[in-house]
N, C-alpha and C positions, 0 to 999 in steps of 0.2 A: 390149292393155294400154296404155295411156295413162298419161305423162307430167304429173303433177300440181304444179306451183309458188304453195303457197297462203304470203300474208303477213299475219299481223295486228299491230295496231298496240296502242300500250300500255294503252290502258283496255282492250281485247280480252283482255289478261292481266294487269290491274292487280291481283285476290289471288287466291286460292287458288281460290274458287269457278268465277271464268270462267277461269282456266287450265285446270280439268274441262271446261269447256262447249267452251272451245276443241278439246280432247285427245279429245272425243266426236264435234265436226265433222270434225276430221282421220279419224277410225278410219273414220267413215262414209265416206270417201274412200276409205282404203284396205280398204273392205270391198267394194267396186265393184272391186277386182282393180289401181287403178290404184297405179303407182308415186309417192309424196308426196313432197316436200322441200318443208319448212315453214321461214319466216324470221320472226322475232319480234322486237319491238322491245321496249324495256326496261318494265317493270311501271310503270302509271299513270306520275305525276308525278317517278320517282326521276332521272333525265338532270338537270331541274330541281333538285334534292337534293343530288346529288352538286355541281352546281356549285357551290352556296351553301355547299356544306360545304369545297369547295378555298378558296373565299373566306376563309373562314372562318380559315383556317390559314396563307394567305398570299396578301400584298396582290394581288400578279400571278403568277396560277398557271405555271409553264412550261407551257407548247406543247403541249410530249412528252407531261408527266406528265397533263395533264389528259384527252390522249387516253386513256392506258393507262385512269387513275378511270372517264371514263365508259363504256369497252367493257367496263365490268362488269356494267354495268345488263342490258345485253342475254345476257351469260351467265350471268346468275342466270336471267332469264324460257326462256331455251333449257333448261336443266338442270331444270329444274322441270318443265315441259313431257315433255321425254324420259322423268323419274320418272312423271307423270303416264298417261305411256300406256302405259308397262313395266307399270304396277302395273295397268291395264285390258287386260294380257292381249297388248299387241302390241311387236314388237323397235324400238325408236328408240334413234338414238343422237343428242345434240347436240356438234354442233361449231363454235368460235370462227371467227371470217372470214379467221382465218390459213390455221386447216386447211382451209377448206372451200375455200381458193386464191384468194382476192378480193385480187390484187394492185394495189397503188395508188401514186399519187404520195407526195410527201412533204409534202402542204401541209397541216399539221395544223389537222384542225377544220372542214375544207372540203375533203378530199382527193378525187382523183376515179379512178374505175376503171379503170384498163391495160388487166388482162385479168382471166379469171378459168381459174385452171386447175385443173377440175373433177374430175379422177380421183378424187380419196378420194371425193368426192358419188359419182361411180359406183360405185365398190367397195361401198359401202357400200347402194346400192341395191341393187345386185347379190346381195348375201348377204338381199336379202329386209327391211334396216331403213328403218323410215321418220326420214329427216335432218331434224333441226332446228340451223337454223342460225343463227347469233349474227348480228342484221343493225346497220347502222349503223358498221362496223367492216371494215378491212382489216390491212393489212402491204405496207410497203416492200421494198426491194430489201436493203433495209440491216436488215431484220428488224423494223425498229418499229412497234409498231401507230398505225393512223391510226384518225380517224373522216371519216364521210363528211356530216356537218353533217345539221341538222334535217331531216328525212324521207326520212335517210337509207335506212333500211330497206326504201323501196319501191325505190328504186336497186339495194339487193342483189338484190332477189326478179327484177327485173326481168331484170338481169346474169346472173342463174343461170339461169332460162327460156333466155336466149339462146344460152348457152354449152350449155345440157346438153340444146337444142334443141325443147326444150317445147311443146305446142301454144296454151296461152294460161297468163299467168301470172294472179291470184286475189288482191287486195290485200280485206283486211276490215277494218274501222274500224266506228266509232258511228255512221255516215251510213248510210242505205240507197242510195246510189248520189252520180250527180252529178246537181245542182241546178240549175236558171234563175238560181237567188240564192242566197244563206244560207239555209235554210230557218228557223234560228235568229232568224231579223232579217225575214224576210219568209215569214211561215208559209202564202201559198198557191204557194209555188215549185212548179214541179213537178218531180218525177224524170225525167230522161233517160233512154229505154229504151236506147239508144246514140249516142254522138260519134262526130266523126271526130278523129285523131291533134293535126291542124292546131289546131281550134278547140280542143282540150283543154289544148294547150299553151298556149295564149293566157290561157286562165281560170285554170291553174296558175299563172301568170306574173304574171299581175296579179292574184292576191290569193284565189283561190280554194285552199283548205286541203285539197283531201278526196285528191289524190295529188299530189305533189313534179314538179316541169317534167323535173329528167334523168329519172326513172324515163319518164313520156312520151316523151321525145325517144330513150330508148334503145328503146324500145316500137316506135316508128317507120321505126329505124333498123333493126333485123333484124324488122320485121314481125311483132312478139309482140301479141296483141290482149288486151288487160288488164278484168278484170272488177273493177270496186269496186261491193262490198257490206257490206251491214253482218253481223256478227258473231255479233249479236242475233237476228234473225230471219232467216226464209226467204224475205225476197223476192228477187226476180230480179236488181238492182244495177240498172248501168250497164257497158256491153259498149262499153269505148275501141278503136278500128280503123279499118281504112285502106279499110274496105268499104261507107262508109255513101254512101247516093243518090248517084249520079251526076248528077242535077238540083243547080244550085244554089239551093238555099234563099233564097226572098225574105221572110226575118227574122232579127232577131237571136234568137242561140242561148240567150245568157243574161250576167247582169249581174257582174261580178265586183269586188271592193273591197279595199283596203289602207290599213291607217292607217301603216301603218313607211316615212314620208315626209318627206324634209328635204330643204332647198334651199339651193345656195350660188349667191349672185350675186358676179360680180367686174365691178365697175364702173367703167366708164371704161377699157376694155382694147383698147389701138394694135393696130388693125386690118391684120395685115400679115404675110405666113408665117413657122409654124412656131409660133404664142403660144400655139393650143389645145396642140400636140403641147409644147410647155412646159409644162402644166398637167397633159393628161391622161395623159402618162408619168408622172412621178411617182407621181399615185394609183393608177393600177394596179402600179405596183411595192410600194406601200403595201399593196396587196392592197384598195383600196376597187375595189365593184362600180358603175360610172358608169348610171343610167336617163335619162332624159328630157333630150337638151343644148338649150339656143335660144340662139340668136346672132341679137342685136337688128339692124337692117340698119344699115350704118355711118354717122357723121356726120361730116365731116372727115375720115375717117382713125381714127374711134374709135367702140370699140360695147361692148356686155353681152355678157356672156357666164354663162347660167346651168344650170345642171345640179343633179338629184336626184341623193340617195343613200338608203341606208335612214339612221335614227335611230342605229342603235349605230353606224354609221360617222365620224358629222357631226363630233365632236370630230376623231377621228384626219383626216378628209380638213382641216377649216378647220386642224388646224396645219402640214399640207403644200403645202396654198393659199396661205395668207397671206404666207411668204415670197417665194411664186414673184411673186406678186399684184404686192409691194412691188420688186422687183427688175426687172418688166417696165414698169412706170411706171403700173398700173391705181392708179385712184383708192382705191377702197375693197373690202373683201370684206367681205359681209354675207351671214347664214344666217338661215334658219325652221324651226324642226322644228313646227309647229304645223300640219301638212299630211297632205293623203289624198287618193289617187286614185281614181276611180269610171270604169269601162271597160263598153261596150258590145262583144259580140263574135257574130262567126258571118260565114261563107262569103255570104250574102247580100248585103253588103257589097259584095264585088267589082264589081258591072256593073249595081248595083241606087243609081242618086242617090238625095238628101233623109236615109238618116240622119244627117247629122252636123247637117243643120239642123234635123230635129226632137232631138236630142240637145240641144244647144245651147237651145232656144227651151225644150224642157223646164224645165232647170236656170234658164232665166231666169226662168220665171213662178214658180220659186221660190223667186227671189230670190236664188240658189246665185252666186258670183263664179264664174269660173274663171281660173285664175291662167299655166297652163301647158295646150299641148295636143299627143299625141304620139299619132299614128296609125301602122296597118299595114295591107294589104291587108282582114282584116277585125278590123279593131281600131279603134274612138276609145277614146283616156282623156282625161280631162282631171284637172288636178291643183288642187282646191280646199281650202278651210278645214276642219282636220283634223272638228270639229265639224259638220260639214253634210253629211259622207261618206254618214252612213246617211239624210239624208231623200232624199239625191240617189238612193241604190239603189232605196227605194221610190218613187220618180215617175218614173223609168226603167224599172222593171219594169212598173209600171202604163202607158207610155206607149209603150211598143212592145208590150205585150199577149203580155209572155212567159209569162205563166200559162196564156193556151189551148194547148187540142189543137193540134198539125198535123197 
């Protein structure tokens, strides 16, 4: 009898009809004899709802409180779910991320997982029920509930696999697996029959949607091998793991993209220790997340200094900048949010020359600037005109020929 950690995601139970379709895939699970523990993310569009409706009532929601609102979303979709498979005959119970023991920091809205201490999921197994668990959500030390920020839920599923020792955890969404490209934006992508952990994290990271980078990197971390499929139908996914070819691959895996791009330059900044770590302390006490730094090479004694952030950040980090800016003697501090990144990625990269000049020559013949460039073993991004994002993915996909077979 095997160990089952399936997650699906909110249009997977956005009303009443696929909360059945979903509560019929689960039974078939556990009609297979295997032990289930299901985690669900909140019904379609309502995370987005609830916040518009905190809005609504007050100008700057508190922290705390917006946590509590949104961990409801996800305990309406659990309790329905549980009704739903009770009423088809099988024992479920759902439980909040308190009970299910998903202990977490205290950093609301962004919270990250401690530990997870799993005994009621086993009791509760043990008596024979299948658990549905409230995902996107934790508890403090201090008993407050947290959320674990946008895609959170694959995080939980991922967390509980690992603690409750799972053999692969099962994330479903609207995608049939993972992608070359958007399939949405580039319709001959093809489906990956399987990644490796490495290259997955890289696609999450840089702007691929179909599973959350911690859910990967915990994935990694205790070896859980993650299947993403879609919901909808019966095909096979995409099988995320640490077992794929031993050959490195000489091509890129697939194209990944992000429009949530802003750039702050501080210009004119005395070249001399300790100026960045005056700069980038701050923001991260600010709680802004730093991507792409470049530091212009110096003149005199004096250089640039520019770094991305996402878009909701840009206000909050340029009013933490701008004083440091004024106070270190930098000339000016100026920002773009009119920006997007477009990354080539895959293990071929490593020991294999010429992507980044065919990368590069691509985007030139059409016409594409690039503005900023940040690499990694196998990783180029470069960070262009928010507007030229999607022609760039399509002449990138076409120019490294990720739509063939391997």
């Amino acid at each position: 009898m095997a160990l089952v950690v399936q997650k699906y995601g909110g249009t997977s139970v956005a009303n009443a009809e696929r909360i059945k379709n979903v509560a019929r895939r689960i039974a078939a699970a556990k009609d297979k004899g295997d032990q289930v523990v299901v985690v669900v993310s909140a019904m379609g569009d309502t995370t987005d709802e609830l916040i518009e409706l905190a809005c609504q009532v007050s100008k700057q929601p508190s922290e705390r409180e917006l946590d509590v609102l949104l961990s409801t979303g996800e305990i309406v979709s659990s309790t329905l779910l549980a009704m739903a498979l009770r009423d088809m005959g099988y024992d479920a119970i759902s439980l909040s991320g308190a009970q299910a023991g998903i202990r977490t920091d205290s950093a609301y809205s962004r919270a990250r997982i401690l530990k997870v201490e799993s005994k009621r999921v086993v009791k509760e197994l043990e008596k024979g029920n299948i658990v549905i668990v409230a995902g996107f959500q934790g508890i403090t030390g201090e008993m407050d509930i947290t959320t674990l920020g946008r895609g959170g839920s694959d995080t939980t599923a991922v967390a509980l696999a690992a603690s409750l020792g799972a053999e692969a955890c099962q994330l479903y969404t609207d995608v049939d697996g993972v992608h070359t490209a958007d399939p949405r934006l580039i319709p001959e992508a093809r489906r990956l029959d399987e990644i490796g952990y490495e290259e997955m994290l890289e696609l999450a990271t840089y702007g691929a949607k179909v599973v959350h980078p911690r859910a990967v990197e915990l994935g990694e971390l205790f070896n859980i091998p993650i299947l993403v499929a879609s919901s909808f139908t019966q095909n096979p996914g995409t099988l995320i793991h640490g077992g794929v070819s031993m050959e490195v691959r000489n091509k890129v895996r697939g194209i990944a993209y992000d429009l949530d791009v802003a750039k702050i330059t501080v210009v004119g900044v005395p070249d001399q220790p300790g100026i960045a770590a005056s700069i980038f302390q701050p923001l991260a006490k600010a709680g802004v997340s730093i991507d792409t730094i470049v530091q212009n090479a110096s003149i005199n004694n004096i250089t640039d200094l520019t770094f991305t952030v996402a878009k909701s950040d840009l206000a909050g980090a340029m009013r933490v900048v701008e004083p440091i800016a004024k106070s270190i003697g930098a000339r000016q501090c100026a920002s773009d949010s009119k920006l997007g990144k477009v990354s080539i990625i895959g293990t071929g990269m490593q020991n294999t020359p010429g992507f980044a000049a065919r990368m590069f020559g691509t985007l030139s013949q059409h016409n594409i600037n690039i503005q900023l460039i940040t690499t990694s073993e196998i990783r180029i991004t470069c960070i262009i005109d928010e507007t030229r994002v999607k022609d760039a993915v399509r002449a990138l996909h076409r120019a490294f020929e990720v739509e063939m077979e391997e």
